[in-house]
MOPAC internal coordinates of N, CA, C and O (Angstrom, degrees):
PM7 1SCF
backbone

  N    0.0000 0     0.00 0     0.00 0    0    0    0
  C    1.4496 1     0.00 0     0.00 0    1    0    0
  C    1.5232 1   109.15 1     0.00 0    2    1    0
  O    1.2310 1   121.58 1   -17.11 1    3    2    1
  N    1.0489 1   114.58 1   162.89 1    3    2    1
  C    2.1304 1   126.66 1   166.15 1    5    3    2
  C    1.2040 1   113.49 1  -136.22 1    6    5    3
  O    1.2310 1   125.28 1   -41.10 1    7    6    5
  N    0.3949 1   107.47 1   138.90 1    7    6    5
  C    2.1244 1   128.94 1   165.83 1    9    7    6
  C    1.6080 1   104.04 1   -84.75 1   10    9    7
  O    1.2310 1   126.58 1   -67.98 1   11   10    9
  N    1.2780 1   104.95 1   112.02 1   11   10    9
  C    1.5343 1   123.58 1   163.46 1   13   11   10
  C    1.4256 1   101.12 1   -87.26 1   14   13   11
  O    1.2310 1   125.36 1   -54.85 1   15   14   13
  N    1.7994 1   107.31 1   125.15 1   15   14   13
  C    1.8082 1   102.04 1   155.54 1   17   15   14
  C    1.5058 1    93.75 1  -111.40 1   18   17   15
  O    1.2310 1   127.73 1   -42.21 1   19   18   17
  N    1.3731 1   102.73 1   137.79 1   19   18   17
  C    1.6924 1    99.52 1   163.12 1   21   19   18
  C    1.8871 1   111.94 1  -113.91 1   22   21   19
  O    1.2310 1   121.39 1   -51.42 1   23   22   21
  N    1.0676 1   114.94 1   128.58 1   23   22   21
  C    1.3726 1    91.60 1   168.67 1   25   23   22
  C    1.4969 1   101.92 1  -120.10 1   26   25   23
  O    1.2310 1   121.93 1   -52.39 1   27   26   25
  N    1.7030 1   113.90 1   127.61 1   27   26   25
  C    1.4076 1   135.79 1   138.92 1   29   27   26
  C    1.4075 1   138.94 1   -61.54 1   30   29   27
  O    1.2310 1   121.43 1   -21.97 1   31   30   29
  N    1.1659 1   114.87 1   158.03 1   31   30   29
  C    1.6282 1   124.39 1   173.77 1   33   31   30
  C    1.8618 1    74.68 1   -76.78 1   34   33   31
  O    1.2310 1   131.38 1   -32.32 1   35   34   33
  N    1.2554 1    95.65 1   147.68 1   35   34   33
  C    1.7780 1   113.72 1   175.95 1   37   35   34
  C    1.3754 1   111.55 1   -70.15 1   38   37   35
  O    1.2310 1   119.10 1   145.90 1   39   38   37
  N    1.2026 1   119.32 1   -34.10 1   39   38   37
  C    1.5525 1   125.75 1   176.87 1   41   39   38
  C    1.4693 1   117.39 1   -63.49 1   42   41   39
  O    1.2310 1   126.55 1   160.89 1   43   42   41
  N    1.4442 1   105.00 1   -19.11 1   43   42   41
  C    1.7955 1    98.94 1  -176.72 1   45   43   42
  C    1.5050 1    97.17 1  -113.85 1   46   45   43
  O    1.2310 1   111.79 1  -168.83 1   47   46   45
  N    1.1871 1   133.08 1    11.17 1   47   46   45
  C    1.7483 1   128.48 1  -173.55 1   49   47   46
  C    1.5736 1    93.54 1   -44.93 1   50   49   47
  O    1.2310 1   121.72 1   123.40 1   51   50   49
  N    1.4955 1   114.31 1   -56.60 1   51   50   49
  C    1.2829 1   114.36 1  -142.84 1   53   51   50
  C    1.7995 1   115.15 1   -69.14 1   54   53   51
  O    1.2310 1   128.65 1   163.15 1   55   54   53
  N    1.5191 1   100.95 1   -16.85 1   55   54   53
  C    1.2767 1   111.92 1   171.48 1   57   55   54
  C    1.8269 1   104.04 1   -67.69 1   58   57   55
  O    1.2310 1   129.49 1   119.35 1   59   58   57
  N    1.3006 1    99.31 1   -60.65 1   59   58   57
  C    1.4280 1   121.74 1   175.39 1   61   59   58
  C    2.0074 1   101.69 1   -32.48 1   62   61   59
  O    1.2310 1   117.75 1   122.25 1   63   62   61
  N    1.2804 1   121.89 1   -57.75 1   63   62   61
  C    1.4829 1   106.89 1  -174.30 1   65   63   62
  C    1.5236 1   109.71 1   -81.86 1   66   65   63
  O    1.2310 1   109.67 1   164.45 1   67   66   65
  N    1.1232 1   136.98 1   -15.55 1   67   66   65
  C    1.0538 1   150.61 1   148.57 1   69   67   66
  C    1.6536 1   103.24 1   -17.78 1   70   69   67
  O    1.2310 1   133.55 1   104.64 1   71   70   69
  N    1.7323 1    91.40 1   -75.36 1   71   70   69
  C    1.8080 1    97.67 1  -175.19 1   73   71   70
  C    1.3797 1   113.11 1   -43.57 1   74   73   71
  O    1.2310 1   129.50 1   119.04 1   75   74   73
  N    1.4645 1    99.28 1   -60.96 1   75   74   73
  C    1.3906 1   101.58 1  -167.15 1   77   75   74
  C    1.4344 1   131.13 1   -69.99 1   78   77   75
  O    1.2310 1   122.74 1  -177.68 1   79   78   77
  N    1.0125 1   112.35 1     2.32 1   79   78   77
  C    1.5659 1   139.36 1  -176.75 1   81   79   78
  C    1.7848 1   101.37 1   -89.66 1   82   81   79
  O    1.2310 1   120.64 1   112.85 1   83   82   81
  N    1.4918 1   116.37 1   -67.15 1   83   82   81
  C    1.1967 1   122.26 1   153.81 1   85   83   82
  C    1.5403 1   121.68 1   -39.72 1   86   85   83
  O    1.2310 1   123.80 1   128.79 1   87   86   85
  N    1.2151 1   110.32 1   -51.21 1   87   86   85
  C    1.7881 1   102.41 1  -177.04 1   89   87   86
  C    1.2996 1    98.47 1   -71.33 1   90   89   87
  O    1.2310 1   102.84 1  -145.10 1   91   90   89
  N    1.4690 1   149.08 1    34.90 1   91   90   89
  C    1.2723 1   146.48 1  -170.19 1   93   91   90
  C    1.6790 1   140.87 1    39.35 1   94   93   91
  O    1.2310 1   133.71 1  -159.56 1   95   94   93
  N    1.8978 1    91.10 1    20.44 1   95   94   93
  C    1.6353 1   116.69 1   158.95 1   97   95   94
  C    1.5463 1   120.59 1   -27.51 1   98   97   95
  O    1.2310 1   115.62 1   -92.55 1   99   98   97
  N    0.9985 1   125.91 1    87.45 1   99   98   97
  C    1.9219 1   117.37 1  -174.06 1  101   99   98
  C    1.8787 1    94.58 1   -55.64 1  102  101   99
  O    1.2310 1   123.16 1   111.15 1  103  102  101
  N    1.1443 1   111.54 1   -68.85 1  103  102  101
  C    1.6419 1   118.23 1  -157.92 1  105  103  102
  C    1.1498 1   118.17 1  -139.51 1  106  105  103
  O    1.2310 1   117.47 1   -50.35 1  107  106  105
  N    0.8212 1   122.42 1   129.65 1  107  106  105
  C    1.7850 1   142.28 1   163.78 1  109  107  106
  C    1.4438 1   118.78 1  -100.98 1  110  109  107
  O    1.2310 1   131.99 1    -9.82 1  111  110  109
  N    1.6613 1    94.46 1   170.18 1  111  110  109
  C    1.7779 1    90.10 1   174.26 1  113  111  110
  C    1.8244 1    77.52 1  -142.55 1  114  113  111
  O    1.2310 1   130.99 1   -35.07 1  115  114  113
  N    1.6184 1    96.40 1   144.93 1  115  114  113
  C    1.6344 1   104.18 1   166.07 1  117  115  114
  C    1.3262 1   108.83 1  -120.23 1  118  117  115
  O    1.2310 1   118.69 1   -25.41 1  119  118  117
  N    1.4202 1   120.10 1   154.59 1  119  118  117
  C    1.1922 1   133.79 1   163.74 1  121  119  118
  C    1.8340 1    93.85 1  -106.54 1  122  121  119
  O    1.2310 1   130.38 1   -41.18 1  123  122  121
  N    1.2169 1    97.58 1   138.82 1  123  122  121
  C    1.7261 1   106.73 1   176.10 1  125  123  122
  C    1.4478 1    93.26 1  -120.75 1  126  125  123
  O    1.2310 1   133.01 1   -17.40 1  127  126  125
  N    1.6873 1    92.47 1   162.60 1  127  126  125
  C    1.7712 1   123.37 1  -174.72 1  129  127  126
  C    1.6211 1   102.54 1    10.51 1  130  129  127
  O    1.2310 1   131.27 1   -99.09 1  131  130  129
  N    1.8716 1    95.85 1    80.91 1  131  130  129
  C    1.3930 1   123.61 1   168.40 1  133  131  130
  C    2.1575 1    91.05 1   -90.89 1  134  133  131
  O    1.2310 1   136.72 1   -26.94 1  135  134  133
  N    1.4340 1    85.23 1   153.06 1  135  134  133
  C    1.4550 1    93.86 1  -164.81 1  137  135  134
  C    2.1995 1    87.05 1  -116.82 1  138  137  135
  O    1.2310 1   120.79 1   -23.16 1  139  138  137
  N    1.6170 1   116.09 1   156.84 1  139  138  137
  C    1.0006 1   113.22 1   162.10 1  141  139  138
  C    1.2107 1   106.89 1   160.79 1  142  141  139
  O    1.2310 1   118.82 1    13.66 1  143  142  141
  N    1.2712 1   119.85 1  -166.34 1  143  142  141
  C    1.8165 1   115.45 1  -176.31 1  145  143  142
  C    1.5636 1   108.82 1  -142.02 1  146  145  143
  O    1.2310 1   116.53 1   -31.55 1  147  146  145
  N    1.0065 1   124.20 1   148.45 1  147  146  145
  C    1.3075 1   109.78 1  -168.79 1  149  147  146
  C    1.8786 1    98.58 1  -161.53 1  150  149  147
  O    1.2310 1   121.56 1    41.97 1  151  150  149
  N    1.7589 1   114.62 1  -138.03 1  151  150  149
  C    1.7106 1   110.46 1   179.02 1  153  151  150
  C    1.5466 1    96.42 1  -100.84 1  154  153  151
  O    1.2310 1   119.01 1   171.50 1  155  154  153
  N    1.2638 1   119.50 1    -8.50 1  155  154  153
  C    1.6312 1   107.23 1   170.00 1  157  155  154
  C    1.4976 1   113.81 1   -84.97 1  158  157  155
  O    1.2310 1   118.76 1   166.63 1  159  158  157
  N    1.1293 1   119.97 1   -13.37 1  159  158  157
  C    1.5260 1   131.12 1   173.82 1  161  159  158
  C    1.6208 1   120.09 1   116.05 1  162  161  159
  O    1.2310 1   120.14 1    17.89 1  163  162  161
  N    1.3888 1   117.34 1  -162.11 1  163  162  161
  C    1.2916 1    91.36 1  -178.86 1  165  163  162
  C    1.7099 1   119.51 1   -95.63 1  166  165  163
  O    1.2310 1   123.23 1    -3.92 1  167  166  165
  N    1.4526 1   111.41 1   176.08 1  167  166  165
  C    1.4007 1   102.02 1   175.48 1  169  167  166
  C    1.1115 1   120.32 1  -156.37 1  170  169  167
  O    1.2310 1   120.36 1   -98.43 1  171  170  169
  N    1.4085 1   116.92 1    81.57 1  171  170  169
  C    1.0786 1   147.78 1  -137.16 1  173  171  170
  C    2.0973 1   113.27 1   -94.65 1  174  173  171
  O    1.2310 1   124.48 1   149.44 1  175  174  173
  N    1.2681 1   109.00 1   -30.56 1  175  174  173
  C    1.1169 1   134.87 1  -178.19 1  177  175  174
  C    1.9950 1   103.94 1    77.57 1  178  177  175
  O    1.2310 1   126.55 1  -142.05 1  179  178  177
  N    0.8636 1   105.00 1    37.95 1  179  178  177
  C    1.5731 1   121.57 1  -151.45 1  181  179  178
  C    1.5902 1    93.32 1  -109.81 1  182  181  179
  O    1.2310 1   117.00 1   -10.94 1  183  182  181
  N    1.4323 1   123.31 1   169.06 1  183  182  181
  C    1.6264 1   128.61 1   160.39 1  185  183  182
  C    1.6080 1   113.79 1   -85.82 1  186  185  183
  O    1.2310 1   125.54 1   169.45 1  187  186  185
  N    1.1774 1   106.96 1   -10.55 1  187  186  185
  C    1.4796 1   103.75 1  -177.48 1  189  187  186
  C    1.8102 1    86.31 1   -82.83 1  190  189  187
  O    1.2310 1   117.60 1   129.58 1  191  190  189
  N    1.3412 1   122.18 1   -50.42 1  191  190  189
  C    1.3084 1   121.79 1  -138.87 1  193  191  190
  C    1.7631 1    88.03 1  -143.76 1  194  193  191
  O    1.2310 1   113.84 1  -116.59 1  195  194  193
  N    1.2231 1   129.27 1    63.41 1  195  194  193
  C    1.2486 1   136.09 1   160.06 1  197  195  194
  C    1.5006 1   144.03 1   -46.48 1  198  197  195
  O    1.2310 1   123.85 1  -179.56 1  199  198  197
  N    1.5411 1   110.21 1     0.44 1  199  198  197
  C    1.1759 1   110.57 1  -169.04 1  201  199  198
  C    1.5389 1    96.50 1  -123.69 1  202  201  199
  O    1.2310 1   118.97 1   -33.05 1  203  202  201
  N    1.5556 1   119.56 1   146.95 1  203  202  201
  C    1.0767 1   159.67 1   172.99 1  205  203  202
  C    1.6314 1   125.46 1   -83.00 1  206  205  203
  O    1.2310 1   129.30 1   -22.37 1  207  206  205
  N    1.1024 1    99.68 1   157.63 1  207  206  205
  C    1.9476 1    96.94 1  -175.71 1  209  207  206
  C    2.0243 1    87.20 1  -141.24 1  210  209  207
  O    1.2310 1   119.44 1   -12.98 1  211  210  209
  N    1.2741 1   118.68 1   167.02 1  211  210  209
  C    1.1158 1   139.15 1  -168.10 1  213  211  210
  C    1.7325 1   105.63 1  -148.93 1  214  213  211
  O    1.2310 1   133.43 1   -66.42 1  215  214  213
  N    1.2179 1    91.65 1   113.58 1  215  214  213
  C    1.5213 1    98.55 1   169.44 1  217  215  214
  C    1.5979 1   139.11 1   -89.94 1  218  217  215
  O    1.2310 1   114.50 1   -56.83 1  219  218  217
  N    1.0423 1   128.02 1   123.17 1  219  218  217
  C    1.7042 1   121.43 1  -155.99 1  221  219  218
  C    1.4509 1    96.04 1  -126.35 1  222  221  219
  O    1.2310 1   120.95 1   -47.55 1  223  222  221
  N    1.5500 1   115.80 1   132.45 1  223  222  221
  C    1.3283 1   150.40 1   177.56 1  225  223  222
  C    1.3098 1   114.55 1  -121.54 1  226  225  223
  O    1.2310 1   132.87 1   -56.66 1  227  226  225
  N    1.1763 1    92.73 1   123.34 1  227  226  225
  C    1.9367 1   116.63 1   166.77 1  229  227  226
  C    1.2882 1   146.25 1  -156.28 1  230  229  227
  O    1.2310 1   111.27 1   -93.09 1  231  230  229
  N    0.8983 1   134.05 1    86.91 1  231  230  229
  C    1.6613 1   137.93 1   168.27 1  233  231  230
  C    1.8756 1   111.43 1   -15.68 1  234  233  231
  O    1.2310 1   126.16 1   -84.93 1  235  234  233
  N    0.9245 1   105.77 1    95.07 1  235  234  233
  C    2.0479 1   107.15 1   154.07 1  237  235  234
  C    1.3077 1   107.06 1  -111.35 1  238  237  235
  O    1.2310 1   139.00 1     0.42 1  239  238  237
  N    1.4323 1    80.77 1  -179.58 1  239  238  237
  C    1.9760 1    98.98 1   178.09 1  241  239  238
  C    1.2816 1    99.18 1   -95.60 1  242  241  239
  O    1.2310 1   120.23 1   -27.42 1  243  242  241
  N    1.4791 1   117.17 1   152.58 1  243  242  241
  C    1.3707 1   113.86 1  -172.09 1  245  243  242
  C    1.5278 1   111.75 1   -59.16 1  246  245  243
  O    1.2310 1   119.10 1   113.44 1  247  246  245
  N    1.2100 1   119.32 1   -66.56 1  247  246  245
  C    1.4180 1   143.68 1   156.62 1  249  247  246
  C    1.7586 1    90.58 1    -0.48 1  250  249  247
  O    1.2310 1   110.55 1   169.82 1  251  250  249
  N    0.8142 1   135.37 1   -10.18 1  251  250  249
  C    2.1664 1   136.05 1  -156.80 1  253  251  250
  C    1.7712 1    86.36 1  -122.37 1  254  253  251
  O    1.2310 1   123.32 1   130.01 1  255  254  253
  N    0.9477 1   111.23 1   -49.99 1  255  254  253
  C    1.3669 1   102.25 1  -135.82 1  257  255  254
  C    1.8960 1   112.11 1   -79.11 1  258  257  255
  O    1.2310 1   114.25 1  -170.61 1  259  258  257
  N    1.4343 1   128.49 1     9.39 1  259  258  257
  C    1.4082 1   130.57 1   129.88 1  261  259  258
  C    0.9079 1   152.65 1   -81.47 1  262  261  259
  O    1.2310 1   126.16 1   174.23 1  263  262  261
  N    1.6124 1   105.77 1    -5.77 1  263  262  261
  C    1.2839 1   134.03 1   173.83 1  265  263  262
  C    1.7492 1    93.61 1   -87.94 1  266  265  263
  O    1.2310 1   116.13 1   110.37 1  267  266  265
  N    1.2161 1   124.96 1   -69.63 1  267  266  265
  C    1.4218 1   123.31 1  -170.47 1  269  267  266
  C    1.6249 1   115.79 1   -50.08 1  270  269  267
  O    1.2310 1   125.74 1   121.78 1  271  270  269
  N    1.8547 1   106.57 1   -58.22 1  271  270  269
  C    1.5736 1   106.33 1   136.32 1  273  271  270
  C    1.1704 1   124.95 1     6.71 1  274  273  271
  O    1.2310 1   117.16 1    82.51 1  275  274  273
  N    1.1291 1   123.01 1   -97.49 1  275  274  273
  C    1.7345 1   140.43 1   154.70 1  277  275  274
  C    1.4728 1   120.97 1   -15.90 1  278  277  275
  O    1.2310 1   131.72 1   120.87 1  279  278  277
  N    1.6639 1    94.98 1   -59.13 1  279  278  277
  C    1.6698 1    80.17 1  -174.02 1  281  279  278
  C    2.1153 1   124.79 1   -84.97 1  282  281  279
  O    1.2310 1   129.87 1   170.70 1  283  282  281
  N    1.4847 1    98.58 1    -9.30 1  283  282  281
  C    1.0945 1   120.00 1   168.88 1  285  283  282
  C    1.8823 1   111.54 1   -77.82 1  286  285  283
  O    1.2310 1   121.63 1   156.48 1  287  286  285
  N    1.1910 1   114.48 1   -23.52 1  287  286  285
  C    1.2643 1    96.43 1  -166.39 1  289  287  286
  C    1.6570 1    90.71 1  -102.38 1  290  289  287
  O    1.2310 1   113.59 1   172.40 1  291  290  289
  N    1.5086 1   129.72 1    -7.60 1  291  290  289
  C    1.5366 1   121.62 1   158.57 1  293  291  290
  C    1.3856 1   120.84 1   -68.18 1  294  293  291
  O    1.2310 1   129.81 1   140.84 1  295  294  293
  N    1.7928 1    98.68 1   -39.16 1  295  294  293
  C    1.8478 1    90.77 1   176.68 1  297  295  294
  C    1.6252 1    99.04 1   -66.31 1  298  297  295
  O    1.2310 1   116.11 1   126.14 1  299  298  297
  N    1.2268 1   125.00 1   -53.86 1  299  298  297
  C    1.7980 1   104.01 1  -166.36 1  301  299  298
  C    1.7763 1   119.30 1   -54.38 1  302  301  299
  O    1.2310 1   131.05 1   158.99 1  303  302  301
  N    1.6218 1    96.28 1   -21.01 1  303  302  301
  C    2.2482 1    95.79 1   162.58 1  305  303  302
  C    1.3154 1   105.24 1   -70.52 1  306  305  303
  O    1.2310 1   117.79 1   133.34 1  307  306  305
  N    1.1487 1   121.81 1   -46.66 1  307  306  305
  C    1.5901 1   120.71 1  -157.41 1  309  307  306
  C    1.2393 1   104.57 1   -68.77 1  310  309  307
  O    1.2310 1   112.30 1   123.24 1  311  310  309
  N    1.1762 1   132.13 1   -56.76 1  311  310  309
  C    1.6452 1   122.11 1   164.60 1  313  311  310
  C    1.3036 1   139.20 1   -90.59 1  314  313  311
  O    1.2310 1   121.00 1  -173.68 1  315  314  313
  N    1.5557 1   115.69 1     6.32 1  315  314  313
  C    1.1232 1   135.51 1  -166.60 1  317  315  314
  C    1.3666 1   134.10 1    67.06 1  318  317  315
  O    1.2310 1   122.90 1   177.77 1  319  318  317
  N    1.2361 1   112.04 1    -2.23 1  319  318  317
  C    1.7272 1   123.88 1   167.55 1  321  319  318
  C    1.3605 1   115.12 1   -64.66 1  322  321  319
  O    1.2310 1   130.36 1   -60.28 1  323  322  321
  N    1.6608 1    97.63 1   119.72 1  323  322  321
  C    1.4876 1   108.37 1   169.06 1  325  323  322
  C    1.6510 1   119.13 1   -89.94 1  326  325  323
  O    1.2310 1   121.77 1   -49.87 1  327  326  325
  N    1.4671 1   114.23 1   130.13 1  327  326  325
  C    0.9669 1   128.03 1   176.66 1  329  327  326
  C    1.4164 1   119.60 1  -110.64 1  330  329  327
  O    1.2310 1   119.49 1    -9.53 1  331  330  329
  N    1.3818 1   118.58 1   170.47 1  331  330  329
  C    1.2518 1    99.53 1   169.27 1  333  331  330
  C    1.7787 1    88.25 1  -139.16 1  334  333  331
  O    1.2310 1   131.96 1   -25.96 1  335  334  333
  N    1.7515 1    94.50 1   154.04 1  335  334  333
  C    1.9363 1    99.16 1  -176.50 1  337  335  334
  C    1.7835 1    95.99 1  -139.75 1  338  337  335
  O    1.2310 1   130.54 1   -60.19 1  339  338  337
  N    1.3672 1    97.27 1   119.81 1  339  338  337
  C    1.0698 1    92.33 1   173.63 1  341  339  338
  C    1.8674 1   116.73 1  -103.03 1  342  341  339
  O    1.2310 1   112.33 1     2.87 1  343  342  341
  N    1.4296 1   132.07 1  -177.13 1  343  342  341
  C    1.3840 1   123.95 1   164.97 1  345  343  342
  C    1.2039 1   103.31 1  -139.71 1  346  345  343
  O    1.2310 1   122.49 1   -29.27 1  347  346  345
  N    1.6154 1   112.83 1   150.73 1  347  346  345
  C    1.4214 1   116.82 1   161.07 1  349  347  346
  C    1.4563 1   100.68 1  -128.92 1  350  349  347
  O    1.2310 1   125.73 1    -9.71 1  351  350  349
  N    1.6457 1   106.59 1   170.29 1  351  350  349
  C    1.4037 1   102.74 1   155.17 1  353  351  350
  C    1.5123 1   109.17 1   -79.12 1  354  353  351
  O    1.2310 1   118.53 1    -9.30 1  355  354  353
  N    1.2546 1   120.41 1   170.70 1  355  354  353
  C    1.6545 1   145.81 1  -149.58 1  357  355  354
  C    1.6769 1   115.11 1  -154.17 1  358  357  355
  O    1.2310 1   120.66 1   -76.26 1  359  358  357
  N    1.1285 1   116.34 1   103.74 1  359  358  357
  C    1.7366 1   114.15 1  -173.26 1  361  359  358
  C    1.5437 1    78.19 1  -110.47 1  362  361  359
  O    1.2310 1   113.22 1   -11.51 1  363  362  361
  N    1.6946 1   130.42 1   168.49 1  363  362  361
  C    1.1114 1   131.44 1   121.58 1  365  363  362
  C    1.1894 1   159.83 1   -77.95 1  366  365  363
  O    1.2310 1   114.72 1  -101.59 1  367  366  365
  N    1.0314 1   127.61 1    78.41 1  367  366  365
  C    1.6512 1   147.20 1  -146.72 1  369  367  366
  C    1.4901 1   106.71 1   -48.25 1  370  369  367
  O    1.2310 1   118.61 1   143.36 1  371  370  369
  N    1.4280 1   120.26 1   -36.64 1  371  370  369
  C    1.7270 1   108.97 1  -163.33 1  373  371  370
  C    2.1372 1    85.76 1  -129.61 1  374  373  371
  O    1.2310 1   120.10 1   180.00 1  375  374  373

């Protein structure tokens, strides 16, 4: 298995579960209005710096995860939203 983190601008999550729901994603876990700074700038949830990022977690089978790859890195061309997806490996501990 791997653990996908994706983190979004918060405003597009909902496109974002969309995909993964369609690419046949069973479950996620989100963290909402994650705060931090990064090459999109900062996002602070603040008036200086008002915008937010949302973090998305999920378990696939490895065998998924260039294909999903794929379809995540066309939605961020197609509308221009940068994301970032990271992978790890994933054992289950309990």
């Amino acid at each position: 298995m791997k653990l996908l983190m994706m983190i979004v601008d918060e405003s597009h999550k909902e496109e974002l579960e969309v995909l993964l729901q369609r690419a046949g994603v069973e479950g996620y876990t989100e963290i909402p209005h994650a705060f931090g700074l990064g090459t999109t700038g900062q996002r602070l949830g603040s008036r200086a710096y008002p915008r937010t990022s949302a973090v998305i977690l999920t378990l696939v089978e490895e065998e998924r995860v260039q294909a999903l790859r794929d379809q995540v890195r066309a939605y961020c061309h197609d509308c221009g939203e940068k994301l970032k997806m990271f992978v790890w490996n994933a054992e289950e501990a309990m």
